[in-house]
The first five atom37 places (N, CA, C, CB, O) and aatype in JSON, in Angstrom:
{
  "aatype": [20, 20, 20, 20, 20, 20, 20, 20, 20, 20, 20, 20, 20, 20, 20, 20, 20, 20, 20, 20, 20, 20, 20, 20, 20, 20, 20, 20, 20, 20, 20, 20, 20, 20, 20, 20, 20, 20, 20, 20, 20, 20, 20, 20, 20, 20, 20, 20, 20, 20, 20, 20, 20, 20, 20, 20, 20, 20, 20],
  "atom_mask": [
    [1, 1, 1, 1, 1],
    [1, 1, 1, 1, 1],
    [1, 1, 1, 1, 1],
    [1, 1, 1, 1, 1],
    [1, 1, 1, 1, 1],
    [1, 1, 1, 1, 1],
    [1, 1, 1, 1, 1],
    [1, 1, 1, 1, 1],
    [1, 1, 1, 1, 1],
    [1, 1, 1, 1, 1],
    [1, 1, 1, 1, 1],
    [1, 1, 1, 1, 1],
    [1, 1, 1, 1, 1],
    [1, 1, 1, 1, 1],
    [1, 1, 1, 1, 1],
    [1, 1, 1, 1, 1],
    [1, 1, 1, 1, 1],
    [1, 1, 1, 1, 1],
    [1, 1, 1, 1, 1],
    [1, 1, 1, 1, 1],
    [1, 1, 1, 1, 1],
    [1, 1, 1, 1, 1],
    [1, 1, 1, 1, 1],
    [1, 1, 1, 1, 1],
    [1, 1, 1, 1, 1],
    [1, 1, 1, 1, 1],
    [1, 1, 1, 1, 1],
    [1, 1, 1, 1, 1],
    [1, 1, 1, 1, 1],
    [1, 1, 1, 1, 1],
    [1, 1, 1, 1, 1],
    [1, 1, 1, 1, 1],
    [1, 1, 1, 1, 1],
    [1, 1, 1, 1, 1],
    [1, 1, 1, 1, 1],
    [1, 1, 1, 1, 1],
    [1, 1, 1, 1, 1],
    [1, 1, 1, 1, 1],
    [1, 1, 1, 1, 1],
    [1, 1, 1, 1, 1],
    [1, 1, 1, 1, 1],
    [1, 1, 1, 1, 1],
    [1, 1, 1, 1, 1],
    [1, 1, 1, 1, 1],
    [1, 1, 1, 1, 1],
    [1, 1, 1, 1, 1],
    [1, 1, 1, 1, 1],
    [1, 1, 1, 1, 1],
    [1, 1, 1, 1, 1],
    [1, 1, 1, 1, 1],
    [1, 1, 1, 1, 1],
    [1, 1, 1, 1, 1],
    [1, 1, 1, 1, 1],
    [1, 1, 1, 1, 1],
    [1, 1, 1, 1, 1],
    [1, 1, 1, 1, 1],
    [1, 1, 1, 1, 1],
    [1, 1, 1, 1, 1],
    [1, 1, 1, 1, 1]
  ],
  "atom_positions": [
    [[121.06, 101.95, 97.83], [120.85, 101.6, 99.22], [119.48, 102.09, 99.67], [121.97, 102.18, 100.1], [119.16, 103.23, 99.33]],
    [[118.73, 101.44, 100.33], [117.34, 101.47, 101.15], [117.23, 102.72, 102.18], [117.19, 100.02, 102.07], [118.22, 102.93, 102.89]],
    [[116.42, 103.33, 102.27], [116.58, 104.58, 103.16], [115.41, 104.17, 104.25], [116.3, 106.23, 102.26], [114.43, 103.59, 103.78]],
    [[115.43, 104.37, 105.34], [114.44, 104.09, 106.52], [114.0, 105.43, 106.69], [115.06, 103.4, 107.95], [114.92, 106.26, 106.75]],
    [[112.48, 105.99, 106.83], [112.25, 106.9, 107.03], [110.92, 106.74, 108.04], [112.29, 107.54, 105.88], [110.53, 105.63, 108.4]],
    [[110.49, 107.6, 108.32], [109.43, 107.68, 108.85], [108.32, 108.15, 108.45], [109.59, 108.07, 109.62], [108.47, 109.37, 108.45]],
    [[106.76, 107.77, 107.93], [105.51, 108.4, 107.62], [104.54, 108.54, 108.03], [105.14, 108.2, 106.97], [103.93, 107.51, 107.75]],
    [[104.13, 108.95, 108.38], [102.57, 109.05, 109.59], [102.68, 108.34, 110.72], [101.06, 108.4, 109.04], [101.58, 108.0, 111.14]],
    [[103.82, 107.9, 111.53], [104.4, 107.95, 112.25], [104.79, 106.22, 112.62], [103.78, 108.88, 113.05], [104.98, 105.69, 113.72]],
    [[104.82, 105.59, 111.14], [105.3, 104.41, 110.97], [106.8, 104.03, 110.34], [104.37, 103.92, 110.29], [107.21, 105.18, 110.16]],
    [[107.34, 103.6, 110.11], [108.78, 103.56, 109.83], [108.11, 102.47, 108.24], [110.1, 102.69, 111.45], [107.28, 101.55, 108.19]],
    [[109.02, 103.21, 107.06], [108.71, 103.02, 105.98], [110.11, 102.56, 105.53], [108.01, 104.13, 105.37], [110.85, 103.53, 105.62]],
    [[110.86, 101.33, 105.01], [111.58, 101.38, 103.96], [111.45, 101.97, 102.13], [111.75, 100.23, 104.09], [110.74, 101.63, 101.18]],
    [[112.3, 102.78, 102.29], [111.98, 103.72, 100.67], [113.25, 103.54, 99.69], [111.8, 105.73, 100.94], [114.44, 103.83, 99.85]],
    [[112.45, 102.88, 98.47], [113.66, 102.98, 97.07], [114.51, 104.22, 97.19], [112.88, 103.15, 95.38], [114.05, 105.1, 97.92]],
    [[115.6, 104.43, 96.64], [116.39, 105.4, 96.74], [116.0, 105.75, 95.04], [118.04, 105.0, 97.34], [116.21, 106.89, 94.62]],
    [[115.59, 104.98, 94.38], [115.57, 105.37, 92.88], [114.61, 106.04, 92.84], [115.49, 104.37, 91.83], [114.78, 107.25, 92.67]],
    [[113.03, 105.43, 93.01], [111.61, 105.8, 92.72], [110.9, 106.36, 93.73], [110.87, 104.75, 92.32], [109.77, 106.83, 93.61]],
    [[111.52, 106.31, 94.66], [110.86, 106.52, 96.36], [109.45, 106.31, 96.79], [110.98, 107.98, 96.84], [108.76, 107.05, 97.5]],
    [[109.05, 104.82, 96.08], [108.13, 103.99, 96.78], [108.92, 103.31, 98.29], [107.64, 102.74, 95.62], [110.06, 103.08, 98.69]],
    [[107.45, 103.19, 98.81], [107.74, 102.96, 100.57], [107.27, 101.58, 100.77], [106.76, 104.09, 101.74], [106.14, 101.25, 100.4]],
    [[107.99, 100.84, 101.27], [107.51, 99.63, 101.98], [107.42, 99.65, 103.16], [108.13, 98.65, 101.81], [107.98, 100.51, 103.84]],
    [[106.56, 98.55, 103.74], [106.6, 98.2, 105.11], [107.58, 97.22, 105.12], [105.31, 97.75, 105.71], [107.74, 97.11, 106.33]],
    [[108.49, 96.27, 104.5], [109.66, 95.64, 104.82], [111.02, 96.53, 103.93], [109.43, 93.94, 104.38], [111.1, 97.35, 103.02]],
    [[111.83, 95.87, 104.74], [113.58, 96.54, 103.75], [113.59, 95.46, 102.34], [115.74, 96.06, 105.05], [114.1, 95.82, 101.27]],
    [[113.15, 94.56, 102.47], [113.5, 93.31, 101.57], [112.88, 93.85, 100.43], [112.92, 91.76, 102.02], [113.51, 94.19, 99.43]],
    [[111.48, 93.97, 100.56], [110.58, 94.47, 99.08], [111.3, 95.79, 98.71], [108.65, 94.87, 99.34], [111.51, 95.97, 97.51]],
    [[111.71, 96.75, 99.61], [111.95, 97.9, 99.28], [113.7, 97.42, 98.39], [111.83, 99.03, 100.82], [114.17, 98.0, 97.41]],
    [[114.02, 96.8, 98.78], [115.23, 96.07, 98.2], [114.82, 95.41, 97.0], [115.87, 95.03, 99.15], [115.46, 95.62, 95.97]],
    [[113.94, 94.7, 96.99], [113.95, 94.15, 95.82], [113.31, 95.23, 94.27], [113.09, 92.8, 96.18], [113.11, 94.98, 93.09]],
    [[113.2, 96.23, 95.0], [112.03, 97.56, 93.79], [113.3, 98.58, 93.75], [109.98, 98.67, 94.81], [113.27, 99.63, 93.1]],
    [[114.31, 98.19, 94.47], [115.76, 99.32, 94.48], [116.18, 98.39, 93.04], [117.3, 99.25, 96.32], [116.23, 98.92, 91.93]],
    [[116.47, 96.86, 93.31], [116.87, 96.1, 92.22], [116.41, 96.18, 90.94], [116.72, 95.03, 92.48], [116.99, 96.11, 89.86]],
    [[115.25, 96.36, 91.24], [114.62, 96.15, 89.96], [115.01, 97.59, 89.24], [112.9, 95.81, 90.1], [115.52, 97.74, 88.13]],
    [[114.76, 98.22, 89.84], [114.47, 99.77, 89.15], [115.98, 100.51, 88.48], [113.79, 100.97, 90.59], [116.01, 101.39, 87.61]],
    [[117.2, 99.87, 89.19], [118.4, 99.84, 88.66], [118.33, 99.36, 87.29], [119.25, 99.09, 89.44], [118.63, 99.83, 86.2]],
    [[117.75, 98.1, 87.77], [118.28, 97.06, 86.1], [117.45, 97.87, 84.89], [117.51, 94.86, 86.07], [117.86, 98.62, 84.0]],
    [[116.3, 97.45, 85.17], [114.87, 98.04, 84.11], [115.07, 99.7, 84.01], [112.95, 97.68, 85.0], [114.55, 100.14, 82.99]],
    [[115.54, 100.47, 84.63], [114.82, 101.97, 84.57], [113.53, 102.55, 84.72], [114.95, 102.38, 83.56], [113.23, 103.68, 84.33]],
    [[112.45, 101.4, 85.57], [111.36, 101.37, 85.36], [110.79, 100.49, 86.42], [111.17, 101.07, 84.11], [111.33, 99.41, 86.66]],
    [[109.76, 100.9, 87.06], [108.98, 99.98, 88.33], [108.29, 99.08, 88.11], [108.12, 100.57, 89.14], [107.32, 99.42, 87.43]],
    [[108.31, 98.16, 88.32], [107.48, 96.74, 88.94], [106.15, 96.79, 89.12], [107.9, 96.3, 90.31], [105.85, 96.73, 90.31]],
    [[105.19, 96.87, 88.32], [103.93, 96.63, 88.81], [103.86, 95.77, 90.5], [103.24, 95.73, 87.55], [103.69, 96.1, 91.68]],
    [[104.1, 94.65, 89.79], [104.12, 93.26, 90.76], [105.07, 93.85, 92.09], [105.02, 91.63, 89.81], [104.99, 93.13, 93.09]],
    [[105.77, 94.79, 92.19], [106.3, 95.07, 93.35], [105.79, 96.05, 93.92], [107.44, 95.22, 93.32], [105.53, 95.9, 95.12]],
    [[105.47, 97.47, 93.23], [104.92, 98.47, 93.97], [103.77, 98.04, 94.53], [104.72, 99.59, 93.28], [103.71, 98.44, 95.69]],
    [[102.59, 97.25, 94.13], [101.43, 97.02, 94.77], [101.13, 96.5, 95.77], [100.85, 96.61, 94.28], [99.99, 96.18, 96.11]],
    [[102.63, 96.27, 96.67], [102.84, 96.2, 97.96], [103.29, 97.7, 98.83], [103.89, 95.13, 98.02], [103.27, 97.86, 100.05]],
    [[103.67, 98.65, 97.83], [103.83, 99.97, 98.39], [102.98, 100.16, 99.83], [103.33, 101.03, 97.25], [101.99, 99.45, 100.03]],
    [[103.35, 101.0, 100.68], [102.88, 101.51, 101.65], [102.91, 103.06, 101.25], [103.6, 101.06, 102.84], [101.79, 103.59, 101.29]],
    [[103.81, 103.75, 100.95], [103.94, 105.46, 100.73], [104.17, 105.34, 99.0], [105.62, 106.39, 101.77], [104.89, 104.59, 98.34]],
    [[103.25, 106.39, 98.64], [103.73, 106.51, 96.74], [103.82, 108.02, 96.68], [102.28, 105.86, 95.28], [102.95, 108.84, 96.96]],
    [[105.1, 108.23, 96.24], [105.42, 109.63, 96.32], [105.01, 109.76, 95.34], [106.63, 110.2, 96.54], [104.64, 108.93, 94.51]],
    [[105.05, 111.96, 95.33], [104.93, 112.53, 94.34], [105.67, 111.88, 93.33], [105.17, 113.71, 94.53], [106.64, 111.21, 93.7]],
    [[105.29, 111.99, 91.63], [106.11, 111.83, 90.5], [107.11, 112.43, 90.35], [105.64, 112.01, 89.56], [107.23, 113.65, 90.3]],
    [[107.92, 111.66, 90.26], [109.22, 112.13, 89.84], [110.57, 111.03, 89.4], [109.61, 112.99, 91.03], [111.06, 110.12, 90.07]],
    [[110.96, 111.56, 87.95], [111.65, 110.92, 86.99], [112.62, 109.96, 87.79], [112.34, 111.94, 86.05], [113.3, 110.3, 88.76]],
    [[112.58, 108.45, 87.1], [113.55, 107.82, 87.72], [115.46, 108.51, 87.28], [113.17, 106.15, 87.22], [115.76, 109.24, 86.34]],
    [[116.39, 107.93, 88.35], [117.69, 108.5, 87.88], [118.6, 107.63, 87.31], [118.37, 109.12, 88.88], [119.69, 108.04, 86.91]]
  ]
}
């Protein structure tokens, strides 16, 4: 599930897997999907990121 958070005082949708940030729920939905199936991020999706967290292992 998609987590809504807040970052520099914009409202960010964030993967629950990888905790890349979007500016929509949909992309952030579709990089939750992906990252389930693959174990592994999306070029083609993160490079819409808005927030790229610290590293840390997918679960």
């Amino acid at each position: 599930m998609v987590s809504k958070r807040e970052h520099e005082g914009k409202k960010v949708f964030v993967c629950d897997i990888c905790g890349f940030g979007y500016s929509d729920r949909s992309k952030a939905q579709s990089c939750e999907d992906y990252c389930a199936k693959y174990k592994s991020c999306s070029i083609e999706i993160t490079k819409d990121a808005v927030y790229i967290p610290e590293t840390r292992p997918i679960q």
